[in-house]
N, C-alpha and C positions, 0 to 999 in steps of 0.2 A: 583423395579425401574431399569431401563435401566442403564447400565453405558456407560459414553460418554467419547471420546479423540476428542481432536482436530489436527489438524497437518496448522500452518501459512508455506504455499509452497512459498518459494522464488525462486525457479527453475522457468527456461524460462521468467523470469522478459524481459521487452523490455530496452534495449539500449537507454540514453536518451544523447549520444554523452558524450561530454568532462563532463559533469554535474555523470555521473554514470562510469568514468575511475576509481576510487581510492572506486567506495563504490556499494554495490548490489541498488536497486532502494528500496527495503524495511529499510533501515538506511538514504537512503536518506532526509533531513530535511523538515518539510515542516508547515509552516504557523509560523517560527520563534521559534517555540518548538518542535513540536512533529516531530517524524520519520512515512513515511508510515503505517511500521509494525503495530505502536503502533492502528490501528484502528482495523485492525483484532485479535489483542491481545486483544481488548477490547471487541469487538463484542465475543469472544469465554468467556473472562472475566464476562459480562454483562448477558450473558446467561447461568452460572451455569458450564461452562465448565470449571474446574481447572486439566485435566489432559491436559498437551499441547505439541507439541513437533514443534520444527522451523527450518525446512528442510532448509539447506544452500548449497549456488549453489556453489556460490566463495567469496572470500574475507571477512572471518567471525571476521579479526582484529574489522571491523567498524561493526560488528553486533554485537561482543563482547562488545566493548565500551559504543553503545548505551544500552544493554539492563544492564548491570552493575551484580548486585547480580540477576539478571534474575527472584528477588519476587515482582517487582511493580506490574503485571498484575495477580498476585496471591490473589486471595480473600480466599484461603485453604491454609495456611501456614502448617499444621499440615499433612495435605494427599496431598494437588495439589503439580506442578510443572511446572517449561517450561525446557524442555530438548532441548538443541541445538545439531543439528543432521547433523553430517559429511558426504560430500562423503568421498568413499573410493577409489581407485585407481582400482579394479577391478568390480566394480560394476557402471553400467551406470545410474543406476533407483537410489536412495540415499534413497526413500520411503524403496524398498527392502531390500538395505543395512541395515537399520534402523529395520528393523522389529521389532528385539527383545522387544521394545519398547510393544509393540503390545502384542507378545505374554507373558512375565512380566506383564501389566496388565488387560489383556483378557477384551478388552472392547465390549458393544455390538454392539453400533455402532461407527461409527468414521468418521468425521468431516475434510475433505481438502477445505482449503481456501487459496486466494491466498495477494499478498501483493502486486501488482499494479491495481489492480480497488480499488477503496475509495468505499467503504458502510456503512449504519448501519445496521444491522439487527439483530437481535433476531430471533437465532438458535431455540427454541424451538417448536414452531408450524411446522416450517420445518420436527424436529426430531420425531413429535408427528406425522405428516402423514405419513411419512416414514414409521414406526412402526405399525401402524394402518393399512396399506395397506400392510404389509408384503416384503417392496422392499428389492429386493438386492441393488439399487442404484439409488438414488432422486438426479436429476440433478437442479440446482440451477439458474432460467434465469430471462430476464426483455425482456422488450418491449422497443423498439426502434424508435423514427419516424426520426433518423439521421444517418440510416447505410451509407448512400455513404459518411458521412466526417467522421463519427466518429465508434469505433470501429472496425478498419479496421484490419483483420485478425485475431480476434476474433472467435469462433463457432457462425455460424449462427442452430440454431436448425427447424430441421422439425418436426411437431411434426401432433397426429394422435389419436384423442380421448385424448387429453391433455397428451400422453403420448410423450417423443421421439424416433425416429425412424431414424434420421441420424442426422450426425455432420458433415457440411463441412465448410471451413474458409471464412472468409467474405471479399468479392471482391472488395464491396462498388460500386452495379450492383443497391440495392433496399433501398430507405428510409426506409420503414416499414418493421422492420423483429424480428422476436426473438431470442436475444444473449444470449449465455453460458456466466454466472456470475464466471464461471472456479472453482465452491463452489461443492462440490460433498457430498452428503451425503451416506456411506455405509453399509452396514452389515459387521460384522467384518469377515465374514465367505468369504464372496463373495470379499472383497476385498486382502485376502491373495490367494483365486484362480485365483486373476487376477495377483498379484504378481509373484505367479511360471508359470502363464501361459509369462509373459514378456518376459522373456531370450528366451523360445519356439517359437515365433513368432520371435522379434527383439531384440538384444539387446540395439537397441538406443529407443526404447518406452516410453515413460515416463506412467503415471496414463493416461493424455486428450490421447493420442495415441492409448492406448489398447482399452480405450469406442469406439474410433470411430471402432478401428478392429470388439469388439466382436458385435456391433450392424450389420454389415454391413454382415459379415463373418458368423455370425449364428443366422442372422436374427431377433434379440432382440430389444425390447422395455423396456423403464426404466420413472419411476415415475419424475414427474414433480414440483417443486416449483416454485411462481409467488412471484420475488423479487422489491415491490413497492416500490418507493420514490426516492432518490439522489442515482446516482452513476456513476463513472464518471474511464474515464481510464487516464495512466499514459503511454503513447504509444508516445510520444516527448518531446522535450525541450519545444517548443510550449502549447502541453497541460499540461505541469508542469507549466507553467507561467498562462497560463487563468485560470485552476485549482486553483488556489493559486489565484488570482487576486479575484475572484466570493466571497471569506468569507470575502473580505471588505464591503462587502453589509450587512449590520446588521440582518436584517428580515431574508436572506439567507443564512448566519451563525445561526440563528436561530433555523431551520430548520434542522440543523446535531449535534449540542451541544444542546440537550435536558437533562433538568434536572433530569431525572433519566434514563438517559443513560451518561454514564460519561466515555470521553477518558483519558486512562490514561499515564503517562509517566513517567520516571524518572525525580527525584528532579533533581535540582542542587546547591541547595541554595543559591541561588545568590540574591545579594538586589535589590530592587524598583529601576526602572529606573530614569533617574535623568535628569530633564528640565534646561537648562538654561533660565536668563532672556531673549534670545532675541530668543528661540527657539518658532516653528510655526509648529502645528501640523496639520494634518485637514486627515480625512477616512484611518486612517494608525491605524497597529496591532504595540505595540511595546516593546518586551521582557524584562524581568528584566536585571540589571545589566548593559542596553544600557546606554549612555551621549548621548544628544542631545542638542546642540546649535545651530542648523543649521533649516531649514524649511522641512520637511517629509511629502507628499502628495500623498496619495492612496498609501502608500507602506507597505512592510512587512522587520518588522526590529528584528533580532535576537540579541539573549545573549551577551554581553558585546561591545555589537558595538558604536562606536565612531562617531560624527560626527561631522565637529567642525564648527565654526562660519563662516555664510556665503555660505554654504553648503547647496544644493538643491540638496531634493531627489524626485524626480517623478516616480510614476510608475514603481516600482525598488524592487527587494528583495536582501536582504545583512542579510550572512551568518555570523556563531558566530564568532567573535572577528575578525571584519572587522573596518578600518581605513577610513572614507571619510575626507579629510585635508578642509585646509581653502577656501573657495572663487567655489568649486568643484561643478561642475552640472551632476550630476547622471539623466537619462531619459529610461524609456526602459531596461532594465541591468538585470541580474542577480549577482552577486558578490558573489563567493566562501567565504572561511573561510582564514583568516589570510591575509583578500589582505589588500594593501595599498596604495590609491591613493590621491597623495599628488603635483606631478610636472604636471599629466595631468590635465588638469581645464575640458574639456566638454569628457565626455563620452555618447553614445547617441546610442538606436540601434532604427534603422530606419525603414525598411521593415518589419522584423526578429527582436524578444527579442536577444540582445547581452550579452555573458555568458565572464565572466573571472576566470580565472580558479583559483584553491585556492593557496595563496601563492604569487602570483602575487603583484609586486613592479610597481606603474606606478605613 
């Protein structure tokens, strides 16, 4: 039997403004529990993969926090792991830097996935054609009929007998195109000669850099996977709000939380959320440990958040241990963690979802 690693790449994550200043976009929170990450940890989790390692770009305080004892997404307590993986100061690649990893437990193949596109998928049949067709490296895609809005500087792949044969980024020129899922499947062999091949070419190359070198450069062609069903990128402020807005739809939450695929996360043991008598709920998500006396409508409501009599929330997601005061009309919003709005009565984003940043007294 084949031994597998996984590696969740937080590197080159997209910038979601003031919303990802304090935190990478994979700690990021999202549907009132979970962190991005925790879906690629789940997906490697879900599919038998218990050797893991979580490439860090910057700011690993909020990746530390979220992931705690780092064995929730461990179903192998005795052999698996998730190892969190530094840069280092003279090394630009952190896969590289990391290696040891690799060579410590000689896997045969090995699994890079990333932590802003949302998926589910089960790694297996991926790993099973992979190995069957003998690749050095199975590239991970989906079909698109939305390239001019969405996925915008993404890999657009070309591909030539189902195989790929270039990578260039997406212009948002063609609806219909086929995206790089940034999921790489390799041989362990071929991925440490692309490793010593990095610093040779560039030293700012990352993993997506080198594919596009060696296909172009020496002419290569690489195995293909077809990633069917939900999945969705995290490329603005914008599609973190629609993103988030879409699992109020029950049927369509349906559709990602399947019963034997289960995402996982850290506990926090916090109590059963608690209604008052004149609180008014209606298509709203709403985490343990929140108070609600107020009215919450289509929104997403995190861990110990407050909201008190009088208080409408519309259309809004409010981060953990967030304060809305009396009489307060939330519309449109996003709401960091620790804010508190108490003297402003109408907050409201118009055009544009409006973001207040964490901490924030209004």
């Amino acid at each position: 039997m084949a031994k597998i690693m996984g590696f969740c790449n937080l590197h080159g994550n997209k910038s979601l403004g003031p919303l990802t200043e304090n935190r990478p976009l994979g700690s990021t929170s999202f549907l009132g529990r979970y962190a991005l990450m925790d879906f690629t940890l789940s997906n490697f989790s879900n599919s038998g993969i218990d050797k893991v390692g979580i490439l860090i770009e910057t700011q690993p305080r909020s990746i530390m926090k979220h992931l705690g004892s780092t064995n929730v997404f461990n179903n192998n307590t005795k052999l698996g792991f998730e190892q969190v993986l530094y840069n280092e100061k003279h090394f630009t690649n952190n896969l590289k830097a990391n290696d040891w990893l690799i060579l410590d437990h000689r896997p045969d193949v090995i699994v890079i996935a990333p932590s802003d596109l949302l998926y589910t998928m089960d790694f297996r049949p991926a790993i099973k054609q992979h190995l069957d067709n003998k690749e050095k490296l199975t590239l991970v895609y989906t079909r698109t009929k939305k390239g001019k809005k969405q996925f915008l500087n993404s890999d657009v792949l070309t591909l030539k007998d189902g195989r790929v044969i270039n990578l260039v980024q997406n212009q948002g020129t063609k609806d219909e195109i086929d995206i790089s899922v940034d999921t790489f499947i390799f041989s362990k062999d071929y991925l440490m000669t692309l490793l010593e091949l990095g610093p040779q070419v560039s030293a700012t190359f990352g993993i997506k850099e080198l594919i596009r070198y060696v296909l172009v450069q020496d002419g290569l062609s690489f195995g293909t996977f077809k990633l069917n069903g939900y999945l969705r990128a995290f490329d603005s402020l914008e599609a973190y709000f629609e993103n988030s807005m879409e699992f109020l739809d029950f049927d369509f939450r349906n559709k990602v939380f399947l019963e034997d695929w289960p995402i996982y996360t850290v506990s926090n043991n916090t109590p059963p959320a608690r209604y008052g008598s004149n609180a008014v709920i209606k298509n709203s998500m709403i985490a343990n440990g929140a108070k609600i006396n107020g009215t919450v409508i289509n929104s997403i409501i995190s861990r110990n958040v407050v909201i008190e009599e009088g208080a409408r929330i519309e259309n809004a997601i409010i981060f953990t241990d967030s304060k809305v005061g009396k009489d307060v009309v939330v519309q449109g919003v996003i709401i960091d963690k620790y804010v508190k709005i108490e003297k402003t009565k109408i907050l409201a984003g118009k055009e544009s979802v409006l973001y207040i940043k964490q901490g924030e007294k209004l």
